[in-house]
PQR file of N, CA, C, O and H, with PARSE charges and radii, in Angstrom:
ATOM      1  N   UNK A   1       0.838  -1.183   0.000 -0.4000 1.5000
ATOM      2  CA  UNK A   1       0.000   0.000   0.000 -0.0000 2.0000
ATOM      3  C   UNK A   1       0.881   1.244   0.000  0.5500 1.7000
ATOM      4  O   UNK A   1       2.056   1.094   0.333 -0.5500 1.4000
ATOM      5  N   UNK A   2       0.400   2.568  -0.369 -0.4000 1.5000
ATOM      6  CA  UNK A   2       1.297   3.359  -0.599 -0.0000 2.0000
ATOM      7  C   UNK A   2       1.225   4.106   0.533  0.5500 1.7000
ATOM      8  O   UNK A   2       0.300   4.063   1.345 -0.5500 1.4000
ATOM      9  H   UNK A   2      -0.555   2.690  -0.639  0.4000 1.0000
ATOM     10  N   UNK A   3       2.463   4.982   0.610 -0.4000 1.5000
ATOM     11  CA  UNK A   3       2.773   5.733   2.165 -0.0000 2.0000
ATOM     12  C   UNK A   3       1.970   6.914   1.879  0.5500 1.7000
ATOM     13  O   UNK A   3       2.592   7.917   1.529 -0.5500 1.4000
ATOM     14  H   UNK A   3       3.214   5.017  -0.050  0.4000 1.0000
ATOM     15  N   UNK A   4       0.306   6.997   1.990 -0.4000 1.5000
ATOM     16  CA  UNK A   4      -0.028   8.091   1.818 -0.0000 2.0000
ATOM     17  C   UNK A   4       0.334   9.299   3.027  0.5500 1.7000
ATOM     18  O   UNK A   4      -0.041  10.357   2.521 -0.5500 1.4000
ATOM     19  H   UNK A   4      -0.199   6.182   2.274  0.4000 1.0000
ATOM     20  N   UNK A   5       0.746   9.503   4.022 -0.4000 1.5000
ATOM     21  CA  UNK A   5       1.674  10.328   4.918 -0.0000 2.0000
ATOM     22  C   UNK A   5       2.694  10.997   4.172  0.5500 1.7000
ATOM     23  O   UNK A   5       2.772  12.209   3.972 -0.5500 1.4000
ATOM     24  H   UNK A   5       1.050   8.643   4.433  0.4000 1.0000
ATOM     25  N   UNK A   6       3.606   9.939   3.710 -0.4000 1.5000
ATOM     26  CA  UNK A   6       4.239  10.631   3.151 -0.0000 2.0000
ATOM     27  C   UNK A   6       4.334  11.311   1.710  0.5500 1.7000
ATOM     28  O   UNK A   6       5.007  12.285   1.374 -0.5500 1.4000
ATOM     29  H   UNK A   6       3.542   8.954   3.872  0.4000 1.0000
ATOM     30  N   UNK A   7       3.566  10.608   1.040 -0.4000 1.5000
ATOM     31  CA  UNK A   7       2.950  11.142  -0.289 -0.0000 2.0000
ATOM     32  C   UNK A   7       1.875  12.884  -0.299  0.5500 1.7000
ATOM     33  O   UNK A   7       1.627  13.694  -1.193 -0.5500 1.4000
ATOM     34  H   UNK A   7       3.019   9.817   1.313  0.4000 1.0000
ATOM     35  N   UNK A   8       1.429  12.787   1.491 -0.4000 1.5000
ATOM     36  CA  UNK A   8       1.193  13.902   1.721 -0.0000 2.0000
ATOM     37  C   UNK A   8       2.263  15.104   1.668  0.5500 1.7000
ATOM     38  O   UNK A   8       2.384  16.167   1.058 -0.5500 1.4000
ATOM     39  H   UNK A   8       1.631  12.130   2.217  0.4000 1.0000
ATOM     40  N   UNK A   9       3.008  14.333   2.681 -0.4000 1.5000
ATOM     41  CA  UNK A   9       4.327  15.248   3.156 -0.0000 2.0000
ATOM     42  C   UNK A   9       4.694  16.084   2.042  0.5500 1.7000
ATOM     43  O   UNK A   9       4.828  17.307   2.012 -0.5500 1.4000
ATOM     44  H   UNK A   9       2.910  13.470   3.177  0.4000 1.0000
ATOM     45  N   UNK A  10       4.834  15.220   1.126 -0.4000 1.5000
ATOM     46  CA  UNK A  10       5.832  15.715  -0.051 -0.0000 2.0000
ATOM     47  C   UNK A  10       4.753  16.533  -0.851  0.5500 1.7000
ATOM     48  O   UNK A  10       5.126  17.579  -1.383 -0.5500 1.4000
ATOM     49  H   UNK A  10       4.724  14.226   1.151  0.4000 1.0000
ATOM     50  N   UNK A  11       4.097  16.335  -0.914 -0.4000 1.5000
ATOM     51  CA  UNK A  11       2.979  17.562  -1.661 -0.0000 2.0000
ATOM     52  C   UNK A  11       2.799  18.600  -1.610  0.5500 1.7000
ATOM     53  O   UNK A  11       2.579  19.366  -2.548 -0.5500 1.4000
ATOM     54  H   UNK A  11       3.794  15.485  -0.482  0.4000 1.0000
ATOM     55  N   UNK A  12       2.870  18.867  -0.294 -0.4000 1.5000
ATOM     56  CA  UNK A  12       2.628  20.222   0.378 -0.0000 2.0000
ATOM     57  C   UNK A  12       4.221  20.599   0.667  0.5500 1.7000
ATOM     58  O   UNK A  12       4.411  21.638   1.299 -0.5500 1.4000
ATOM     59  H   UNK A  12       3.049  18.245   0.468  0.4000 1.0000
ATOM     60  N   UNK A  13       4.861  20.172   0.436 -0.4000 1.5000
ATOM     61  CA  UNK A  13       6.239  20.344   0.402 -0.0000 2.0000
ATOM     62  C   UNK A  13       6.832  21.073  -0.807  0.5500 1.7000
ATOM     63  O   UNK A  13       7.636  21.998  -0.919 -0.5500 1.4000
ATOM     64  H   UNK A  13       4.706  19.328  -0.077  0.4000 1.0000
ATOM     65  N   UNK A  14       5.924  20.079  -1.950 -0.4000 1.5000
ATOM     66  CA  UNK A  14       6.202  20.500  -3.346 -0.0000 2.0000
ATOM     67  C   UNK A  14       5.254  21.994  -3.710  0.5500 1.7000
ATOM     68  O   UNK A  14       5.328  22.740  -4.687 -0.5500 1.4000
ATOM     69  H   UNK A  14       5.271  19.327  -1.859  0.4000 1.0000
ATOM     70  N   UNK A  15       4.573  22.040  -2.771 -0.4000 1.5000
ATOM     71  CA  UNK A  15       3.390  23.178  -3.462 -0.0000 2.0000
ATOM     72  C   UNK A  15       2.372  22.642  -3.971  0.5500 1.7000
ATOM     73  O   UNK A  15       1.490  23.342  -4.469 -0.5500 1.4000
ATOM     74  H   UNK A  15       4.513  21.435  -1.977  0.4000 1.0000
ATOM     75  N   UNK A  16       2.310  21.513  -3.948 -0.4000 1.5000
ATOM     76  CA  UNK A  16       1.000  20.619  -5.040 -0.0000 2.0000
ATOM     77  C   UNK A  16       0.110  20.595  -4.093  0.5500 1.7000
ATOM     78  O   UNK A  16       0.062  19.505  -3.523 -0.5500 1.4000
ATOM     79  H   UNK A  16       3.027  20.945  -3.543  0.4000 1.0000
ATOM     80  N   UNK A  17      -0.824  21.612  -3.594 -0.4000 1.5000
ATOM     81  CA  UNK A  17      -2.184  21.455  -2.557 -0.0000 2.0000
ATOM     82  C   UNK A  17      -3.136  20.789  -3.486  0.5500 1.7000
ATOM     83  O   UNK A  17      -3.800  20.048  -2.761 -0.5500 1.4000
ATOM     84  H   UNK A  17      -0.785  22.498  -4.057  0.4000 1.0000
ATOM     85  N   UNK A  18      -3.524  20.673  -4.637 -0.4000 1.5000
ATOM     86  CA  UNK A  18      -4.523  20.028  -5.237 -0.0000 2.0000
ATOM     87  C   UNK A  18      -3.941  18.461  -4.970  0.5500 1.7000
ATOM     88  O   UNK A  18      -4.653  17.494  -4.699 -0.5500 1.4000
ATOM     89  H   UNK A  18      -2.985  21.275  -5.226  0.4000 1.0000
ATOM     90  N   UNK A  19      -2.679  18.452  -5.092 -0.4000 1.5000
ATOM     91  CA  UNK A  19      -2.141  16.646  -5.750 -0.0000 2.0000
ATOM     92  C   UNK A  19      -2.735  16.129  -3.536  0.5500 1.7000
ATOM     93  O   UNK A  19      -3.348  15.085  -3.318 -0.5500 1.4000
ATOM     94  H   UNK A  19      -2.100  19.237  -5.312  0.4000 1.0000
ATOM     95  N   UNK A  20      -2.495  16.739  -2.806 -0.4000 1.5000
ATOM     96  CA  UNK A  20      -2.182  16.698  -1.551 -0.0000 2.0000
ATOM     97  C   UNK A  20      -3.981  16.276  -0.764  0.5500 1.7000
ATOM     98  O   UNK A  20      -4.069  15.445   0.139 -0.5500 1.4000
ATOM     99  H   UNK A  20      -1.996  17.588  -2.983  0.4000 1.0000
ATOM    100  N   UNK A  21      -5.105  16.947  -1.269 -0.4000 1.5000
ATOM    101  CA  UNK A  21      -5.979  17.113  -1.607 -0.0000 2.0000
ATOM    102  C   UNK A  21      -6.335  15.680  -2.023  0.5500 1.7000
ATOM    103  O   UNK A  21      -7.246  15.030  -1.512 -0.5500 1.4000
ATOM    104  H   UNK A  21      -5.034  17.623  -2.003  0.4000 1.0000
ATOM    105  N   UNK A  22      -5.574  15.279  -2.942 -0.4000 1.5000
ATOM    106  CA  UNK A  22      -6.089  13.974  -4.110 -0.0000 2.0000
ATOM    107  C   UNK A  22      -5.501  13.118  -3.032  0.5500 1.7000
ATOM    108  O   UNK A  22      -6.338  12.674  -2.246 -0.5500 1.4000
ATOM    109  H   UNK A  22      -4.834  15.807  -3.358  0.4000 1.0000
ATOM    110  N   UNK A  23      -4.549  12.862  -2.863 -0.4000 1.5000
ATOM    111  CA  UNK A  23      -3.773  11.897  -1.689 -0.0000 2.0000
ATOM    112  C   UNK A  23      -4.865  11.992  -0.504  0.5500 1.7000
ATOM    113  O   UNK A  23      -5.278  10.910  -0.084 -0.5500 1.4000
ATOM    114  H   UNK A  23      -3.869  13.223  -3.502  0.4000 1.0000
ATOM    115  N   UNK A  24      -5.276  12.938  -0.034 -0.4000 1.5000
ATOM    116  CA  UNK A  24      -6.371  12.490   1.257 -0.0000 2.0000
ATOM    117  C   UNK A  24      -7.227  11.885   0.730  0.5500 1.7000
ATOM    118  O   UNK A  24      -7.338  10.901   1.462 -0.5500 1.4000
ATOM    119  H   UNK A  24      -4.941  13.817  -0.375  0.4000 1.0000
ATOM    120  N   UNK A  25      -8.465  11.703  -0.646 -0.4000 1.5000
ATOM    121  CA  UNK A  25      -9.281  11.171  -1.046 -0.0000 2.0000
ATOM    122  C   UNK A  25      -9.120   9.624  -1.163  0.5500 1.7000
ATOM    123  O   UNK A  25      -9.894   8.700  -0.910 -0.5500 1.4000
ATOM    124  H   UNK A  25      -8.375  12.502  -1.240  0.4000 1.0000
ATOM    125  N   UNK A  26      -7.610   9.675  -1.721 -0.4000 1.5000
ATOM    126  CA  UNK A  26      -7.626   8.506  -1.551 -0.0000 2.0000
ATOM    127  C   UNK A  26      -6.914   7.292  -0.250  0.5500 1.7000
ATOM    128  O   UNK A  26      -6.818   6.096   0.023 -0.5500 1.4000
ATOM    129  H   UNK A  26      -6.982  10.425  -1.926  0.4000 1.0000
ATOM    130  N   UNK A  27      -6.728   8.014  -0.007 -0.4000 1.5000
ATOM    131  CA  UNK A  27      -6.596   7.848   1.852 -0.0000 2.0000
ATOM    132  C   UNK A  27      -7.768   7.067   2.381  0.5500 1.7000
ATOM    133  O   UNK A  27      -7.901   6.054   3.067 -0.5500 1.4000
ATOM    134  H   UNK A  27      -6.806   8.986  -0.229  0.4000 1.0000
ATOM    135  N   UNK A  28      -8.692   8.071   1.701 -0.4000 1.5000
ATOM    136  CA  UNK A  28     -10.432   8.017   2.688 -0.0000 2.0000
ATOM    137  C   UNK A  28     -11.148   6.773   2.035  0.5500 1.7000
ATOM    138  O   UNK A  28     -11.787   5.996   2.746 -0.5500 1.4000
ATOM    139  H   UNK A  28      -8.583   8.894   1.144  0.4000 1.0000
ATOM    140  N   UNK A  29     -11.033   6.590   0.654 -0.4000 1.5000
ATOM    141  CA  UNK A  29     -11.082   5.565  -0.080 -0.0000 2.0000
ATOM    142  C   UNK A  29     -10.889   4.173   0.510  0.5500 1.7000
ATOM    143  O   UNK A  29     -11.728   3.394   0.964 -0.5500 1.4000
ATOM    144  H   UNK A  29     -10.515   7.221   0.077  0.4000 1.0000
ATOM    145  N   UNK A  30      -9.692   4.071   0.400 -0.4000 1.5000
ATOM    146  CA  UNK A  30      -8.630   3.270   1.008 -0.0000 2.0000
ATOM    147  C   UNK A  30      -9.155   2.673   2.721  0.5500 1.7000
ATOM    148  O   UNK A  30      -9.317   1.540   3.175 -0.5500 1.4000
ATOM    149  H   UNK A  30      -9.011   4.703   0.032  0.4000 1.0000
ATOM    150  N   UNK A  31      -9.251   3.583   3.113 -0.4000 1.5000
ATOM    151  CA  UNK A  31      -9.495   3.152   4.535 -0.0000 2.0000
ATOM    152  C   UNK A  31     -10.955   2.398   4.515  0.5500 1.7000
ATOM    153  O   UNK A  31     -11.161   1.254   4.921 -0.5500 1.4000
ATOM    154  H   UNK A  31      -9.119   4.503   2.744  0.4000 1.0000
ATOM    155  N   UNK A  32     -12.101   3.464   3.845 -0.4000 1.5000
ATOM    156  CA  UNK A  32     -13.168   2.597   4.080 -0.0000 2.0000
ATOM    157  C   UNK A  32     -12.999   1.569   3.678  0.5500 1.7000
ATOM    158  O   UNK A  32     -13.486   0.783   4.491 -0.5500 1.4000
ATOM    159  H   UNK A  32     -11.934   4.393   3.515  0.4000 1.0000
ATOM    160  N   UNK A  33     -12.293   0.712   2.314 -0.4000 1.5000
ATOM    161  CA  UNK A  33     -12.494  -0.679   1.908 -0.0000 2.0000
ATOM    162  C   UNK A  33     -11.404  -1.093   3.268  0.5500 1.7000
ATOM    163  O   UNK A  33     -11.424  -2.321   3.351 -0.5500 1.4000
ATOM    164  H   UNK A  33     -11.898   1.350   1.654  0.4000 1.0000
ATOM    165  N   UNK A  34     -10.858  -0.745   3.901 -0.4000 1.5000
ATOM    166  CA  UNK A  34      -9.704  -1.736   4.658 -0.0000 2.0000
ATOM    167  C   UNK A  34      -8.404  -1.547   4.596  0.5500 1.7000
ATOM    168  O   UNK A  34      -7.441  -1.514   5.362 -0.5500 1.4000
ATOM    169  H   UNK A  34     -10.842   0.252   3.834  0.4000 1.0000
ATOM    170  N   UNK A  35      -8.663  -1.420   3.353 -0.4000 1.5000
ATOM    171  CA  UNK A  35      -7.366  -1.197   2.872 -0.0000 2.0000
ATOM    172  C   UNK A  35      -6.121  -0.635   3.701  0.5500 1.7000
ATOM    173  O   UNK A  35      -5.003  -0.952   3.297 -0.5500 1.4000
ATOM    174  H   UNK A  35      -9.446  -1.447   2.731  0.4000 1.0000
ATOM    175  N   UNK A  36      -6.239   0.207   4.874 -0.4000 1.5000
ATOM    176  CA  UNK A  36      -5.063   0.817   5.738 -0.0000 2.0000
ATOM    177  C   UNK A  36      -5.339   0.702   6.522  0.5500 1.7000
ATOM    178  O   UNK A  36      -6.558   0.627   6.677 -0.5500 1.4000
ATOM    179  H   UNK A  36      -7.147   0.464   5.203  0.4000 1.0000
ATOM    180  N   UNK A  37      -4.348   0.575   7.827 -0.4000 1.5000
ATOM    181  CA  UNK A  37      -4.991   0.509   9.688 -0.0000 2.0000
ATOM    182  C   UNK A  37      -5.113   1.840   9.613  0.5500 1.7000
ATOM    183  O   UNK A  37      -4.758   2.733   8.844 -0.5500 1.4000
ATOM    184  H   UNK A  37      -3.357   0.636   7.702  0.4000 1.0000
ATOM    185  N   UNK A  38      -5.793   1.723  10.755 -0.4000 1.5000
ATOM    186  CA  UNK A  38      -6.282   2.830  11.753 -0.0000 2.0000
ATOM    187  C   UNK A  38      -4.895   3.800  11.744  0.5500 1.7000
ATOM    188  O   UNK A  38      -4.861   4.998  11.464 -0.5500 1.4000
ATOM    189  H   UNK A  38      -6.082   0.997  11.380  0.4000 1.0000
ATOM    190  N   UNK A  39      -3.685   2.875  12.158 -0.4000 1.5000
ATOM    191  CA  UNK A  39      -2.674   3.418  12.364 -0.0000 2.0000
ATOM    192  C   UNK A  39      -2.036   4.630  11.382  0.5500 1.7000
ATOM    193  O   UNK A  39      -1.261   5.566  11.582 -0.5500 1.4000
ATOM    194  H   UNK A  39      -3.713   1.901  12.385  0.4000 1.0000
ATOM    195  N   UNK A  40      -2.894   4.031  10.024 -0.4000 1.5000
ATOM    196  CA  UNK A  40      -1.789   4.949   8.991 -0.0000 2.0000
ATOM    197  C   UNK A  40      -2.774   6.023   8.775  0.5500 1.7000
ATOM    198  O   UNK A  40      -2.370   7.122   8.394 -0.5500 1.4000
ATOM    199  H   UNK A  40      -3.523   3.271   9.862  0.4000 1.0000
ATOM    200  N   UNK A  41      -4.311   5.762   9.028 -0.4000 1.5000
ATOM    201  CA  UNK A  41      -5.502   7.122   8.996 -0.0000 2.0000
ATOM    202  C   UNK A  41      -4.569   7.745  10.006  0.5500 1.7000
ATOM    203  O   UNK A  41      -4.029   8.795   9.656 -0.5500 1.4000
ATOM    204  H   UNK A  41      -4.638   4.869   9.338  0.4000 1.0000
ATOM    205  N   UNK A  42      -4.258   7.201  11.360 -0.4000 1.5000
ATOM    206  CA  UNK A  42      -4.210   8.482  12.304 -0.0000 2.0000
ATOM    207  C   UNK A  42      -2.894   9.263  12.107  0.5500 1.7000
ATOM    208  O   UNK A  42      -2.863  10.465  12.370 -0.5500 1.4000
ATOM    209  H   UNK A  42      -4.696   6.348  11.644  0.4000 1.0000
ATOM    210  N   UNK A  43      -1.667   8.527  11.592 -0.4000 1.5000
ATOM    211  CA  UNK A  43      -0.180   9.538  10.521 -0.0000 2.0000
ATOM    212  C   UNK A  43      -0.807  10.461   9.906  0.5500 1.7000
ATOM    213  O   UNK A  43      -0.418  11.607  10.131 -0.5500 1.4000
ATOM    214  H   UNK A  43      -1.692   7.550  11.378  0.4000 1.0000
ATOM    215  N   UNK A  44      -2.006  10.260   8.910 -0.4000 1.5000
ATOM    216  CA  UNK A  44      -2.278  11.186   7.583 -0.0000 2.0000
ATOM    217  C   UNK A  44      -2.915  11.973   8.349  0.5500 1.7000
ATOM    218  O   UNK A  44      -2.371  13.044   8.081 -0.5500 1.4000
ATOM    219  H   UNK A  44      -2.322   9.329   8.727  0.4000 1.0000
ATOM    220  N   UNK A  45      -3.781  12.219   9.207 -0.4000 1.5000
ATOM    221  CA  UNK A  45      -4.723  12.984   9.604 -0.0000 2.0000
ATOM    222  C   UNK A  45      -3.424  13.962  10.425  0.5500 1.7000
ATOM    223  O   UNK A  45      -3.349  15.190  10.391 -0.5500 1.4000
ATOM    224  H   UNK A  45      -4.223  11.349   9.425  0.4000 1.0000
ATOM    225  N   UNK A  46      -2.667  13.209  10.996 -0.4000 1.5000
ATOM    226  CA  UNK A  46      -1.529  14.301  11.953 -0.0000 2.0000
ATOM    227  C   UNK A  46      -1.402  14.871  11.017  0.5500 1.7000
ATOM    228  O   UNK A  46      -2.150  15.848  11.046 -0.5500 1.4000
ATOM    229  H   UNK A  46      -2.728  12.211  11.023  0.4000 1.0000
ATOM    230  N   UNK A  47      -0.497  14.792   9.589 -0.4000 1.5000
ATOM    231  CA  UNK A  47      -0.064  15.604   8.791 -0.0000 2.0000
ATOM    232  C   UNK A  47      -0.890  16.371   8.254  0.5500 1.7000
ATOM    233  O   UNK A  47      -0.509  17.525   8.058 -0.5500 1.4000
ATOM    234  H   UNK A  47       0.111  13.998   9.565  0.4000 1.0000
ATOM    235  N   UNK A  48      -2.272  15.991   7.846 -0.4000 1.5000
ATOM    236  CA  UNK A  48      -3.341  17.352   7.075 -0.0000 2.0000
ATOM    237  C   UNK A  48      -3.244  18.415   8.714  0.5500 1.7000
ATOM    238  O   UNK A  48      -2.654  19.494   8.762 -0.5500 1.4000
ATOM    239  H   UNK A  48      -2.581  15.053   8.006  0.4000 1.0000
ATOM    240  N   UNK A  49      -3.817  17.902   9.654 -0.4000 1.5000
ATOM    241  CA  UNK A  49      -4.001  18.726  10.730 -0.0000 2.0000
ATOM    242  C   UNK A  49      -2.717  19.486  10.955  0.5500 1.7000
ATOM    243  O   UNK A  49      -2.882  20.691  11.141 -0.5500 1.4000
ATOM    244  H   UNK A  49      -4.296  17.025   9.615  0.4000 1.0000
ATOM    245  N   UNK A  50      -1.069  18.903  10.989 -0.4000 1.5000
ATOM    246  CA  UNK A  50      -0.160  20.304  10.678 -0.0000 2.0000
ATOM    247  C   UNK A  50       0.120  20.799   9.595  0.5500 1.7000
ATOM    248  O   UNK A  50       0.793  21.813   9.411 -0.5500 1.4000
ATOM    249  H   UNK A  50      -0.935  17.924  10.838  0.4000 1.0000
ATOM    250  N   UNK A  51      -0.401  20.083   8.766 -0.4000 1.5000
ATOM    251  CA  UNK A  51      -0.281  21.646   7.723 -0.0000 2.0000
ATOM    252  C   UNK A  51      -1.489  21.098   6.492  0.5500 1.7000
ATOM    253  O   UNK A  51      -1.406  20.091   5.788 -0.5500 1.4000
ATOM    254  H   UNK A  51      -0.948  19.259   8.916  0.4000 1.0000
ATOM    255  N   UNK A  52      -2.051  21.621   6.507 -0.4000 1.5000
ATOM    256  CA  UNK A  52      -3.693  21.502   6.351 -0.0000 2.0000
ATOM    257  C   UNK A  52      -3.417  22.214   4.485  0.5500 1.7000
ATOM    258  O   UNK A  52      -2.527  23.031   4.249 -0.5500 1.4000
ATOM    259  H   UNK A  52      -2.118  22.438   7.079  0.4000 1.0000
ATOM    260  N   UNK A  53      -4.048  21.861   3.772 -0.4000 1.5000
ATOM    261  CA  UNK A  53      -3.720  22.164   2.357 -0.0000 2.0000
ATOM    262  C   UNK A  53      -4.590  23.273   2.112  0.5500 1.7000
ATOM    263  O   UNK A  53      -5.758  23.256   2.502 -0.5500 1.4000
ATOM    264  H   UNK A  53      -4.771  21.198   3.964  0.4000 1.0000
ATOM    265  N   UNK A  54      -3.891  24.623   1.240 -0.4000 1.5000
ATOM    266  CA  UNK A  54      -5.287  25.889   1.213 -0.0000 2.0000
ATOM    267  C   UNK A  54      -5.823  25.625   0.526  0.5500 1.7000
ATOM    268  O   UNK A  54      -6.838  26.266   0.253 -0.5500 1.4000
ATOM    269  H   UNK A  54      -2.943  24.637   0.924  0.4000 1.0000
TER
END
C-alpha cells in the first residue's frame, strides 16, 4: 500500500495542494475498503491537521 503520509508530506512540500488534496481522497477511499490501519488514517490525519492544504 502506498505511504499516503508521506505522499502527503511531499505535496505540500512541493506546493501541489490540489495533488495533496487527491492523496487524502484517496486515503479516505482506502481506509473505508480496509485497505489501511487505523494506524496509517491516524499519521495522515496528523499531517493534514499540521499543515492543512489551502
Amino acid at each position: 500500500m502506498p505511504d499516503y503520509a508521506a505522499q502527503y508530506r511531499q505535496a505540500m512540500a512541493d506546493g501541489a495542494h490540489d495533488f495533496a488534496r487527491t492523496v487524502v481522497t484517496a486515503a479516505t477511499q482506502a481506509a473505508k475498503a480496509g485497505l489501511i490501519t487505523p494506524e496509517e488514517v491516524a499519521e495522515l490525519v496528523a499531517e493534514v491537521k499540521a499543515d492543512p492544504p489551502q
